[in-house]
GUMIGU-897220 format. One line per 3 residues: number of its first residue (from 1); their letters; for each residue x, y, z of C-alpha. Coordinates in steps of 0.02 Angstrom, whole numbers, plus 50000, padded with zeros to 5 digits. Layout:
N
NUM) a) X/Y/Z | ...
***
This chain:
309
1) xxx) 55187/39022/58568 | 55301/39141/58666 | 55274/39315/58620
4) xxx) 55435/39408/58588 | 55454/39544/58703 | 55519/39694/58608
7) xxx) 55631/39841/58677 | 55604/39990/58613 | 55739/40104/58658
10) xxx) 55680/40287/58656 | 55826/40404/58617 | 55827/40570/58712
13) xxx) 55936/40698/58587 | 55978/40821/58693 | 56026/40979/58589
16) xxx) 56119/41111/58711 | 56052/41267/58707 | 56177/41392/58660
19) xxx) 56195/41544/58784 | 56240/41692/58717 | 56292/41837/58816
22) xxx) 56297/42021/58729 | 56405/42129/58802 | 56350/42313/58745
25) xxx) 56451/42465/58772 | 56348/42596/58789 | 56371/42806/58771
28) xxx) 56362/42892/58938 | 56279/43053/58938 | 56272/43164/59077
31) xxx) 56155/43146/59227 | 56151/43325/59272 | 56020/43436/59202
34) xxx) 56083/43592/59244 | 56259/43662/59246 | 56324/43831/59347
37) xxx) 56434/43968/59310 | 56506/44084/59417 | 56487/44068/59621
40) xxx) 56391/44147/59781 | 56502/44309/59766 | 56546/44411/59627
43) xxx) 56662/44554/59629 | 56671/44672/59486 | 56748/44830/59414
46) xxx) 56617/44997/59439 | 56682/45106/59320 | 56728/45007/59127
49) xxx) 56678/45052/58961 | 56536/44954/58872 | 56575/44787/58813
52) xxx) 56727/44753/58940 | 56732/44575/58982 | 56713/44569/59155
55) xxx) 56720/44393/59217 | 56741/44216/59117 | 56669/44052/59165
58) xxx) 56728/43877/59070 | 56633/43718/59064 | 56697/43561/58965
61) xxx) 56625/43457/58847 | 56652/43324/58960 | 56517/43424/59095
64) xxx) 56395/43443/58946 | 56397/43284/58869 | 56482/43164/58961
67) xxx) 56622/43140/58815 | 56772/43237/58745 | 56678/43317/58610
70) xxx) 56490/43359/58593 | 56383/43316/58449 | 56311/43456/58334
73) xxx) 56178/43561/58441 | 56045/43660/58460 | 56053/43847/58589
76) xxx) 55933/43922/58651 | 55985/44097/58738 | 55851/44184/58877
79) xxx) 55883/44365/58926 | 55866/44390/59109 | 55879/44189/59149
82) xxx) 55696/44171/59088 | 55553/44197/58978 | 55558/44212/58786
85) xxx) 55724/44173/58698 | 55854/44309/58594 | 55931/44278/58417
88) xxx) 56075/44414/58511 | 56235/44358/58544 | 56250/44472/58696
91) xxx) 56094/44439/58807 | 56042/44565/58980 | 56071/44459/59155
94) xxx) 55958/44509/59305 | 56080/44633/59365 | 56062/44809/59286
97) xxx) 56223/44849/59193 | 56292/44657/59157 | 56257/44559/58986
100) xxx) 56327/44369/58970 | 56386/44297/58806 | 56427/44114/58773
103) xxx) 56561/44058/58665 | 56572/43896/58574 | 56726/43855/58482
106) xxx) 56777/44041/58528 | 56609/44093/58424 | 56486/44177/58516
109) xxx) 56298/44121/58483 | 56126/44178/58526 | 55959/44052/58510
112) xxx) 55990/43937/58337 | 56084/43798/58253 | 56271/43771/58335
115) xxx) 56364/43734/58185 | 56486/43643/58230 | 56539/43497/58373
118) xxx) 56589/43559/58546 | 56788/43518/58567 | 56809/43640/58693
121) xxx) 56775/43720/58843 | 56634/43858/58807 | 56633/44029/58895
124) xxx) 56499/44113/58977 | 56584/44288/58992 | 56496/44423/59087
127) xxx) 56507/44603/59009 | 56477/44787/59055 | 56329/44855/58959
130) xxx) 56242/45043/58953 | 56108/44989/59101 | 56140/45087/59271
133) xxx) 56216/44967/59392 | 56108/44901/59526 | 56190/44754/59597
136) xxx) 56087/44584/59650 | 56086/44409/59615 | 56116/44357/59438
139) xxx) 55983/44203/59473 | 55869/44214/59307 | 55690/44288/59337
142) xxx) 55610/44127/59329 | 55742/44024/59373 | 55754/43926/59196
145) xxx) 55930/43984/59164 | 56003/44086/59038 | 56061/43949/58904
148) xxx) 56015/43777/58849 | 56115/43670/58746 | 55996/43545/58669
151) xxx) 56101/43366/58581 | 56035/43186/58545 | 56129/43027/58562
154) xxx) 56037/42900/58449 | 55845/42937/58489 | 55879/43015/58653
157) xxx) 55893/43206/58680 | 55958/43294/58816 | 55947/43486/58849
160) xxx) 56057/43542/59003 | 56027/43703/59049 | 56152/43846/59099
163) xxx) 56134/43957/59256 | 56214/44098/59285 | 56245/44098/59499
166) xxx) 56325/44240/59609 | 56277/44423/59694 | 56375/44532/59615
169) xxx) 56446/44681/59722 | 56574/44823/59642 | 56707/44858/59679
172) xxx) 56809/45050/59615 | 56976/45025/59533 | 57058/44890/59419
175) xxx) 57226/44842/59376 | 57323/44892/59231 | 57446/44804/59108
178) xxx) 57583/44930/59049 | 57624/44932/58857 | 57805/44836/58813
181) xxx) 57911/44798/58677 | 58002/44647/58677 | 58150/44630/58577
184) xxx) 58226/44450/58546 | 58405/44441/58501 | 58453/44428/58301
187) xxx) 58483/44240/58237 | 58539/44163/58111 | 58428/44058/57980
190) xxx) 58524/43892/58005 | 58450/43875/58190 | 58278/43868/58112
193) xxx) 58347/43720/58003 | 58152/43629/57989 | 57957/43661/58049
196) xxx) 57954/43689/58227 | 58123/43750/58286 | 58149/43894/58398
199) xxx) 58320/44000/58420 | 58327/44163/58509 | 58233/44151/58660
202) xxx) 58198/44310/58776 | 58142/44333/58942 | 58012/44444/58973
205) xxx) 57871/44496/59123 | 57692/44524/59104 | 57631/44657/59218
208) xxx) 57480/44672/59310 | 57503/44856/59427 | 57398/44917/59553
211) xxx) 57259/44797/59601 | 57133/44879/59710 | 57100/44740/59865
214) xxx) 56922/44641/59868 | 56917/44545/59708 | 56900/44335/59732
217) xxx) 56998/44307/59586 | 57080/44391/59448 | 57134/44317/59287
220) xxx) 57229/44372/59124 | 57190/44332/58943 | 57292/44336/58815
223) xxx) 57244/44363/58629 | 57339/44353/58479 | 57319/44511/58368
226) xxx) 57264/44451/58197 | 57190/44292/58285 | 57240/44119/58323
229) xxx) 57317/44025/58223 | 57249/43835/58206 | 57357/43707/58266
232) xxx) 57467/43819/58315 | 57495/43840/58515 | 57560/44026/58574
235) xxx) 57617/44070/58386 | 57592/44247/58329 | 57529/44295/58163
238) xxx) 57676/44402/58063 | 57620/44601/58072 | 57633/44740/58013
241) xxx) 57808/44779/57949 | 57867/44606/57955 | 57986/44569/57801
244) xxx) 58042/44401/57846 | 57941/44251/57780 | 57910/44062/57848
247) xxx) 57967/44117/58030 | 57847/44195/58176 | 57866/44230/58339
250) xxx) 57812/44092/58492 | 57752/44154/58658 | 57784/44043/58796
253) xxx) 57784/44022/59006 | 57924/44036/59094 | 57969/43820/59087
256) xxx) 57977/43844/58857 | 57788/43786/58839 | 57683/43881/58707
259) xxx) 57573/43992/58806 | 57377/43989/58836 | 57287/44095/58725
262) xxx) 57130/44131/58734 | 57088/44067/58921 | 57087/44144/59061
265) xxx) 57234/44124/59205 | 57212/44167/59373 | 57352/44281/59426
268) xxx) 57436/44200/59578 | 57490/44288/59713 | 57348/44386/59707
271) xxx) 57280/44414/59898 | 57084/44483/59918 | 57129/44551/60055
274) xxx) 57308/44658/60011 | 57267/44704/59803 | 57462/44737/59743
277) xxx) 57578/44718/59562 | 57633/44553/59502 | 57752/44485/59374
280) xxx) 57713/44344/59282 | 57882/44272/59194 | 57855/44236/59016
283) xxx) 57964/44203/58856 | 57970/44230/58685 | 58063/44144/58523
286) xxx) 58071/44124/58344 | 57977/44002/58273 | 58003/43906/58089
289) xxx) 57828/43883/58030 | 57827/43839/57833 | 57941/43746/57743
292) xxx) 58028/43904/57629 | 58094/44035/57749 | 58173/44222/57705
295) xxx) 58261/44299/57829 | 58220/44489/57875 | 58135/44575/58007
298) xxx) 57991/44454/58121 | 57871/44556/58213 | 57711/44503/58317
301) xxx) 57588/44560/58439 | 57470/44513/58579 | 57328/44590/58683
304) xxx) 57321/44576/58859 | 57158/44556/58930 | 57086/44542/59130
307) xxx) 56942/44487/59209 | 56898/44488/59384 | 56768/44379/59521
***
């Protein structure tokens, strides 16, 4: 009797195994831990009245946080770069006769809650305050800084820290901006036929007279009396004695773009070594802001403000 032989035929099922690569984008944050403002030599005004803003230092979201805006934070403010913290907006530095004050937003805070996202560049200003002047090194007593910004991204937080760098030497004598009325030409309400149109632009100078030599750098301001208006580049708020309605003045550089307010601008031409006056060609036009418009009288005004390093 043969014996059958039998086959048995072993199937292999291979199942392929299914790669899956995950591509994650991921939030950057900033490496650095510690952020400086100012430099290795500061030059100030000697003789300015308490609370003059003597010097302004910017640093962008993007240096803080790595992105375009900030998330909601928490500050915490150290007089004299070190030790316990202040509630104060205005804080001492380690030079006798100079406070700093940080602005957020254009706010100024002391140690607490920031209340809103940072979509700006702060300032650190410096200021004159009622302390004799002494000169030195604004380097913080224990070398901790003078303001921490502390943020999280997901479970992560990160606290950079703000020094304040520089010896500060005086220096006797500022410039001066001289008072002016500028008076654009009359127009007619047709030119100003929708939101955003401009008619009757003037040319006008800003002056800065008589700077003493020796300062690194000096910068104008310029502020908006009655304040900013959002969304609103280089536009004036109406004032007193205005009678027209739904048209303000725009201020604007010499090429027709709305002017920087609020920021400091360094004042070119400027030479440490020579001081002198400088004109800095500016403009000025009406500007249709609402949708109803009177015609009458427009009047606006700004503030002129310096700083020096």
């Amino acid at each position: 009797m043969k014996t059958a032989a039998r086959k048995m035929i072993s199937a292999l099922l291979i199942a392929p195994q299914l790669c899956v690569i995950v591509l994650m984008a991921l939030a950057v944050s900033p490496s650095a831990s510690a952020l400086d403002a100012f430099g290795q030599e500061l030059s100030i005004p000697r003789n300015v009245a308490i609370g003059t803003i003597l010097a302004r230092h910017y640093i962008t979201p993007q240096e803080i946080c790595g992105q375009s805006k900030c998330p909601t934070a928490n500050l915490n403010a150290y007089p004299n770069g070190g030790g316990s913290t202040s509630f104060s907006t205005v804080i001492t530095t380690n030079v006798s006769g100079i406070s700093t004050r940080l602005l957020i937003n254009g706010r100024a805070y002391g140690t607490g809650p920031i209340r809103e996202e940072i979509r700006q560049p702060i300032e650190v200003q410096l200021l004159s305050d009622n302390r004799p002047y002494l000169g030195g090194s604004l380097g913080g007593a224990t070398n901790s800084g003078y303001y921490t910004i502390i943020y999280s991204v997901g479970s992560t937080a990160y606290a950079p820290t703000i020094h304040l760098k520089g010896t500060v030497t005086r220096i006797d004598g500022t410039c001066s901006v001289p008072s002016q009325t500028v008076k654009l030409p009359k127009t007619v309400l047709n030119r100003l036929d929708h939101i955003g149109s401009t008619a009757g632009t003037q040319s006008f100078q800003l002056r800065v007279n008589d700077c003493p030599k020796g300062y690194n750098r000096i910068g104008y301001s310029l502020d908006p009396v009655g304040g900013a208006i959002a969304n609103s580049p280089g536009v004036l708020p109406l004032a007193s004695g205005s009678t027209a309605s739904g048209i303000k003045i725009r201020v604007e550089n010499a090429q027709g773009a709305p002017a920087t307010m609020g920021t400091s601008i360094k004042v070119d031409g400027y030479n440490k070594a020579e001081g002198g006056s400088f004109a800095i060609p500016m403009q000025a036009s009406y500007i249709r802001t609402d949708a109803v418009a009177k015609p009458g009288t427009v009047k606006g005004a700004m503030t002129v403000y310096l700083d020096y390093q």
